[in-house]
C-alpha positions as CSV (number, residue, x, y, z in Angstrom):
1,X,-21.4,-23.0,49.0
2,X,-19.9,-20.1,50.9
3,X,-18.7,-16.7,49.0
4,X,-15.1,-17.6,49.8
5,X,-15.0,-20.9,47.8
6,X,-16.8,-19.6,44.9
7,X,-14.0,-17.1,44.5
8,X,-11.5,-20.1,44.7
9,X,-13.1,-21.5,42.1
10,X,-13.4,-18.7,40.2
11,X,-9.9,-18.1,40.2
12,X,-9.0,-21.5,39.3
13,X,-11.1,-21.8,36.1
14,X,-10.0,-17.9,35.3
15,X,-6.1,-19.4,35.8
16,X,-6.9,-22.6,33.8
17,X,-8.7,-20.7,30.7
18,X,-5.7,-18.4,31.1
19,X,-3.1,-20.9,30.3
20,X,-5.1,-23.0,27.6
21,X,-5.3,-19.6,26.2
22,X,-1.4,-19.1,25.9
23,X,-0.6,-22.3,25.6
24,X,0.4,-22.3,21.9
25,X,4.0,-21.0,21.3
26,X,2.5,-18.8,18.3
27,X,2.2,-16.2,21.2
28,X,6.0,-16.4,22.2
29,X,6.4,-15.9,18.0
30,X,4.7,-12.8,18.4
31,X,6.5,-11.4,21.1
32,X,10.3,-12.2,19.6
33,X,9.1,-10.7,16.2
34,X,8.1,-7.7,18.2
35,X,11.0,-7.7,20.3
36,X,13.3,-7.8,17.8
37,X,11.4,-5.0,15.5
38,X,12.4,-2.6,18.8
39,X,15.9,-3.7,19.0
40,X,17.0,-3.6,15.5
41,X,15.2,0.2,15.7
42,X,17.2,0.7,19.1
43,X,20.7,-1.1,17.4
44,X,20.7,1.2,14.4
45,X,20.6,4.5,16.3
46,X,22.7,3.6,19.0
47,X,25.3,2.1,16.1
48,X,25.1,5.5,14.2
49,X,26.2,7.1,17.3
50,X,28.6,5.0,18.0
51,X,30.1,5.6,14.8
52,X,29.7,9.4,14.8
53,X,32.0,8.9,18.3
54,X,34.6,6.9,16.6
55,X,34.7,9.7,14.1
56,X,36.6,11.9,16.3
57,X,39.6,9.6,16.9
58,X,39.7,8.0,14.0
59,X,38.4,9.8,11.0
60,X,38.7,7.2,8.4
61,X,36.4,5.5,10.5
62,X,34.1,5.3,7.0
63,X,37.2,3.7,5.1
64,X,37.3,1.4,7.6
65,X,35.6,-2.5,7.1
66,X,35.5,-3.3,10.7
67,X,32.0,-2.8,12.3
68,X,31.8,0.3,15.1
69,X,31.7,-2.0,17.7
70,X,34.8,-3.6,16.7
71,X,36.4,-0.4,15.6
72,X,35.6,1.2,19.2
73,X,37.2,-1.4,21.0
74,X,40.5,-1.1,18.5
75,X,40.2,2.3,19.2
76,X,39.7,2.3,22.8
77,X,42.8,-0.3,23.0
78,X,45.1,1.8,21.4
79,X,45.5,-0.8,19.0
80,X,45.1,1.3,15.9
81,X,45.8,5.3,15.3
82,X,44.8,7.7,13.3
83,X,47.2,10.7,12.8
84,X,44.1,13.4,11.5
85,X,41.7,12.5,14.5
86,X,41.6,13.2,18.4
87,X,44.2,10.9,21.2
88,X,41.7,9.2,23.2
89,X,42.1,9.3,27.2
90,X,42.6,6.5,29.4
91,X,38.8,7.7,30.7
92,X,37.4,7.7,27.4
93,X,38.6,4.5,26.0
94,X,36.6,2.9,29.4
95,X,33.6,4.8,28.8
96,X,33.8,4.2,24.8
97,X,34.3,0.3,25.5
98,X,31.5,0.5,27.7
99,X,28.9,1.9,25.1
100,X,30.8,-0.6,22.2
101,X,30.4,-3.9,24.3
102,X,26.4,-2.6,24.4
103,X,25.8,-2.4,20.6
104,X,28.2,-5.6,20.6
105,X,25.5,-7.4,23.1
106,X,22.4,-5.7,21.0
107,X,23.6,-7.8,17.4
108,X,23.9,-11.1,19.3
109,X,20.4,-10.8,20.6
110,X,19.3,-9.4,17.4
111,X,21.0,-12.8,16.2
112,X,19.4,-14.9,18.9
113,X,16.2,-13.6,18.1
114,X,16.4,-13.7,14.3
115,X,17.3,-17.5,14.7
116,X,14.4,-18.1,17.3
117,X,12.0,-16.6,14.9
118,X,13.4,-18.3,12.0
119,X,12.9,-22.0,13.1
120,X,9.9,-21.7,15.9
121,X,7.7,-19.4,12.0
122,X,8.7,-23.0,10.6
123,X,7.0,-24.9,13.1
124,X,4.3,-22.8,13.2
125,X,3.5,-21.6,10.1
126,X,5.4,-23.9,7.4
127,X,3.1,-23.0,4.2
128,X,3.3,-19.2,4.9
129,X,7.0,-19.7,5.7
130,X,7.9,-21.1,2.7
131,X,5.8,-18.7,0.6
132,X,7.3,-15.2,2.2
133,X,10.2,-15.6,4.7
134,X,10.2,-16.0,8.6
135,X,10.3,-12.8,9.5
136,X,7.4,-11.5,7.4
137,X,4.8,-14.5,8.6
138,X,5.7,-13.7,12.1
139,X,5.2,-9.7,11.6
140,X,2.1,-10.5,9.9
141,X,0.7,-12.9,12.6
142,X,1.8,-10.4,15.2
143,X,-0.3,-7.7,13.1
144,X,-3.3,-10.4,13.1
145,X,-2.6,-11.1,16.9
146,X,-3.2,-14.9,16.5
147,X,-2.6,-17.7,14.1
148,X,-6.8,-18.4,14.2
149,X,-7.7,-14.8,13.2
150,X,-5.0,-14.8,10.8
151,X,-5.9,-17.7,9.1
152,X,-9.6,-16.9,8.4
153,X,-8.9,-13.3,7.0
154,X,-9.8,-12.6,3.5
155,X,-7.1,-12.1,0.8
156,X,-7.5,-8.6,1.0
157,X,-7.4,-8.3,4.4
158,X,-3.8,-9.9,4.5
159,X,-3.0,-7.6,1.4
160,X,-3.0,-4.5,3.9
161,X,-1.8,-5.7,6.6
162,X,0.8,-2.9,7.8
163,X,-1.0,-0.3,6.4
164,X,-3.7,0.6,8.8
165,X,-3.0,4.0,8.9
166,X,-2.8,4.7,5.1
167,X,-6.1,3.0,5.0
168,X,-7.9,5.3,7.3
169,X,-6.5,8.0,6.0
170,X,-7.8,6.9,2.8
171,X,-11.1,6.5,4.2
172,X,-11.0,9.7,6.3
173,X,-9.3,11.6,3.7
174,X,-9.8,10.7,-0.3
175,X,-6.3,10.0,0.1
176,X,-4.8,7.2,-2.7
177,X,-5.6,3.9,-1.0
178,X,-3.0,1.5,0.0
179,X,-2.1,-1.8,-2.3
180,X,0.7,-3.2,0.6
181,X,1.6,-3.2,3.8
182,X,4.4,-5.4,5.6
183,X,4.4,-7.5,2.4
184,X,6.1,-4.9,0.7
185,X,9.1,-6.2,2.5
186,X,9.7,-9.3,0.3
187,X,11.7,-8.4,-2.8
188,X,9.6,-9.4,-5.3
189,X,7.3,-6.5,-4.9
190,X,10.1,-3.7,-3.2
191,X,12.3,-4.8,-7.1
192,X,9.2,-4.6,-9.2
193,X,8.1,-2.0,-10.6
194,X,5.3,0.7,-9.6
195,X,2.9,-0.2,-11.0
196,X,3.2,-3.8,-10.8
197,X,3.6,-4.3,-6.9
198,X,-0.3,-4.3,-6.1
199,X,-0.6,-6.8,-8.8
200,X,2.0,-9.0,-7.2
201,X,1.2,-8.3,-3.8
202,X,-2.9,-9.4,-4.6
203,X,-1.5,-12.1,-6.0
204,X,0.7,-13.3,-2.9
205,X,-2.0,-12.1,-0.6
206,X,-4.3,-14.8,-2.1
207,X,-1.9,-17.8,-2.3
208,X,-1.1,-16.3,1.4
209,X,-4.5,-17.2,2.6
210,X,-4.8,-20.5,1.0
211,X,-1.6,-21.6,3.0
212,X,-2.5,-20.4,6.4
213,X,-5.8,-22.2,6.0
214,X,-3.4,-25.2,5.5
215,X,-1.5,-24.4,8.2
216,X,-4.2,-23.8,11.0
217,X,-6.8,-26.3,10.0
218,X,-5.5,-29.4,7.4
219,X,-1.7,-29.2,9.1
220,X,-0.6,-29.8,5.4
221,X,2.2,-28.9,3.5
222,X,0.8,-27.6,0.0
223,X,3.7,-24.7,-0.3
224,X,5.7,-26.4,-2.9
225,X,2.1,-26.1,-5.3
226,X,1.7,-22.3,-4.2
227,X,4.7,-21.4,-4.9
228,X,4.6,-22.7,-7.9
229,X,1.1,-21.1,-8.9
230,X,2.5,-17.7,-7.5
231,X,5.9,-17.9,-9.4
232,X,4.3,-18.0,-13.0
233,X,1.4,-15.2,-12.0
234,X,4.7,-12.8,-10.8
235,X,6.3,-13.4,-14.4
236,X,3.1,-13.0,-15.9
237,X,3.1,-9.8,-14.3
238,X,6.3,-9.1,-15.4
239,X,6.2,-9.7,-18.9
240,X,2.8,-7.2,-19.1
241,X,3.8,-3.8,-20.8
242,X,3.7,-1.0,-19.0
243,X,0.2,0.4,-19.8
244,X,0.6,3.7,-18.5
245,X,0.5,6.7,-20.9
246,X,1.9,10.2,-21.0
247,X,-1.0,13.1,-20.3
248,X,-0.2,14.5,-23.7
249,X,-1.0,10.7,-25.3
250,X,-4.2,9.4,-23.4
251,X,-5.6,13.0,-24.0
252,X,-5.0,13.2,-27.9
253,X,-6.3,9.4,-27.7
254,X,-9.7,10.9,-26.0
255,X,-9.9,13.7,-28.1
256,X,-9.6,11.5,-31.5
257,X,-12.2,9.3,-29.6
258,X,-14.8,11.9,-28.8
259,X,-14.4,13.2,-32.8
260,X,-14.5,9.6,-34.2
261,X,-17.6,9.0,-31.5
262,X,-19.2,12.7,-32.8
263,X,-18.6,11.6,-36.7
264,X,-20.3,8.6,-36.2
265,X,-23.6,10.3,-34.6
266,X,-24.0,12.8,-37.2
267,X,-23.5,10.3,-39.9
268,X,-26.2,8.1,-38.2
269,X,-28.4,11.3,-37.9
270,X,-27.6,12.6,-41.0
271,X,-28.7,9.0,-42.9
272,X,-32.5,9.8,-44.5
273,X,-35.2,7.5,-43.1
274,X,-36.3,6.8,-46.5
275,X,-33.4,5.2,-48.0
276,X,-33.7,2.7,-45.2
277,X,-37.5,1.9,-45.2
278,X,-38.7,2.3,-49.1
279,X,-42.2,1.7,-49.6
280,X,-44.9,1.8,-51.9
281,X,-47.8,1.8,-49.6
282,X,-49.5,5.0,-48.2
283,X,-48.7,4.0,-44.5
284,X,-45.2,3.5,-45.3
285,X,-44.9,6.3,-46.4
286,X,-46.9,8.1,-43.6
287,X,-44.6,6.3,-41.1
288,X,-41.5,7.2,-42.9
289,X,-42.4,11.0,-42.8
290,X,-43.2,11.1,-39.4
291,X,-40.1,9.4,-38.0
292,X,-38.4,11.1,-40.6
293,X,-39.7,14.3,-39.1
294,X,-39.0,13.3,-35.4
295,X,-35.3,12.2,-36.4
296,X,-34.9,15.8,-38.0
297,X,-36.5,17.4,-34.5
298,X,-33.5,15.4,-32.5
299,X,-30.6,17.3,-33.2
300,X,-32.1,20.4,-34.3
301,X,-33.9,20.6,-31.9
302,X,-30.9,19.8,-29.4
303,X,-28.9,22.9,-31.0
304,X,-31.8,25.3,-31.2
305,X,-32.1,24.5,-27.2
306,X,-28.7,24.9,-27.0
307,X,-28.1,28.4,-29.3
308,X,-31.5,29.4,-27.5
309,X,-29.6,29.3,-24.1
310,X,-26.1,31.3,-25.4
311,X,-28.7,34.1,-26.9
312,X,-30.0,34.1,-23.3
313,X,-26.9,34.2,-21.8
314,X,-25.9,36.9,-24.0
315,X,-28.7,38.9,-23.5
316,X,-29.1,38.5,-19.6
317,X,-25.5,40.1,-19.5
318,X,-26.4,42.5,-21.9
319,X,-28.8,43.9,-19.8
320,X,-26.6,43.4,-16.9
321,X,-24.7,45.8,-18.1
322,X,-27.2,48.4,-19.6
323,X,-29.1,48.1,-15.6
324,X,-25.4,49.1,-14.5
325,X,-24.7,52.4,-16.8
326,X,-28.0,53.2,-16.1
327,X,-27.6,53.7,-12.0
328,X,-24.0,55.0,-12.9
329,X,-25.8,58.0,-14.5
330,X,-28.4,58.3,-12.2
331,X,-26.0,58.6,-9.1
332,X,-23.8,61.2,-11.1
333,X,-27.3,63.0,-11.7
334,X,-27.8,62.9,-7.8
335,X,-24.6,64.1,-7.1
């Protein structure tokens, strides 16, 4: 076999795996999901400008219920007036139709997209769809970069999702770690309270990865369960008190518990020996005495140790200070 059809064949098996490779639409999922995360992003800035523009020809421009789009092209039509803001030219009404028929054309393929996401995450995914929403299973398979990968990650994994950089900055850092990433999106954890989203979002992270494993291996629809399972742990979660405490509370709790915890060490230390193992017998009695005696050397001797070190202390600085009168006078002698 010659070198040039080894490189034809080479090419047709690279070309082959290559299209087995993208053959699933799951990769066509990723790239709407990520397209329309970049025009959203690109159609709110370009609509707050467009709105800041219709400000100066119509001022009640924030009054108003049209959309700026729709406003700009009233605008530029001469089809309504405003009396407080600037006439519009004959040039500018062209150039301001211009930029409104772009944000127009930006919503409708927001639209398109939104619906193309919407029913190819069904096909796809149908157990994560019906758990979180269409646009959150396609944002967290485009975070995974495939349906197989994102299928056999752990619950946790699929908990932080989204939050890569809060995580290494945690790990980098000592920075508070992340309990969420693009899950935070769904309502039942953005609406709860603080400190019961990581609950909720551990729990949907978990029912999460049950139903992708259905949804990449078995093909089966077990949502309806899930959901079912998730529902009651989310009002069980709900219905918890709030078990946070002031700083003034939890640290008059920990100071009555470090008295009640001291009481009841002296009251065990302070309890005789011999009240609690009577005998007649000499060797009772010699055994009595001596644990007697090395109960009495366990806290004494723990506060003579510990008197014996403030005396110390005492005295080192003491002499600290003598040492320095001492070369005081002796440099005033010199001089």
């Amino acid at each position: 076999m010659d070198k040039e059809e080894l490189r034809r064949q080479m090419i047709e098996k690279a070309k082959k795996e290559i299209h087995e490779a993208y053959a699933s639409e799951e990769y066509a999922l990723i790239q709407a999901i990520n397209a329309s995360i970049d025009l959203t992003r690109s159609y709110n800035l370009l609509n707050e400008r467009l709105s800041e523009w219709n400000g100066l020809y119509f001022p009640e421009a924030k009054a108003n219920t049209l959309k700026a789009a729709e406003l700009a092209v009233s605008i530029a039509s001469n089809s309504i007036e405003s009396n407080t803001g600037r006439k519009i030219s004959s040039e500018e009404s062209q150039v301001l139709m211009a930029y409104a028929a772009l944000v127009k054309g930006m919503q409708e393929a927001i639209n398109s997209l939104d619906s193309y996401i919407a029913n190819a995450a069904k096909r796809i995914m149908p157990n994560a769809t019906y758990l979180t929403d269409p646009k959150i299973a396609s944002e967290l398979l485009s975070k995974a970069g495939s349906l197989k990968r994102l299928a056999t990650m752990p619950a946790s994994t699929i908990q932080l999702l989204g939050a890569e950089k809060a995580l290494f900055k945690h790990i980098k850092f000592g920075s508070k770690p992340p309990k969420y990433g693009v899950l935070y999106k769904l309502a039942d954890i953005s609406s709860a309270e603080k400190w019961q989203r990581g609950r909720i979002a551990r729990a949907y992270a978990s029912k999460l990865a049950i139903a992708l494993h259905a949804d990449y291996f078995s093909k089966n629809f077990i949502a309806g369960k899930l959901k079912e399972q998730l529902d009651a742990i989310i009002a069980n979660v709900k219905q918890m008190q709030h078990e946070h405490k002031s700083p003034e509370l939890s640290m008059h709790g920990s100071k009555q518990h470090m008295q009640q915890g001291s009481s009841n060490a002296s009251n065990a230390n302070a309890a005789p020996y011999e009240k609690r193992h009577s005998g007649n017998n000499a060797n009772t009695e010699q055994m009595g005495s001596f644990a007697n005696h090395g109960n009495e050397r366990g806290p004494s001797n723990a506060m003579h140790k510990k008197a014996h070190g403030s005396a110390n202390a005492n005295s080192n600085t003491q002499h600290f200070w003598e040492r320095k009168m001492k070369k005081g006078r002796h440099m005033h002698r010199k001089a």
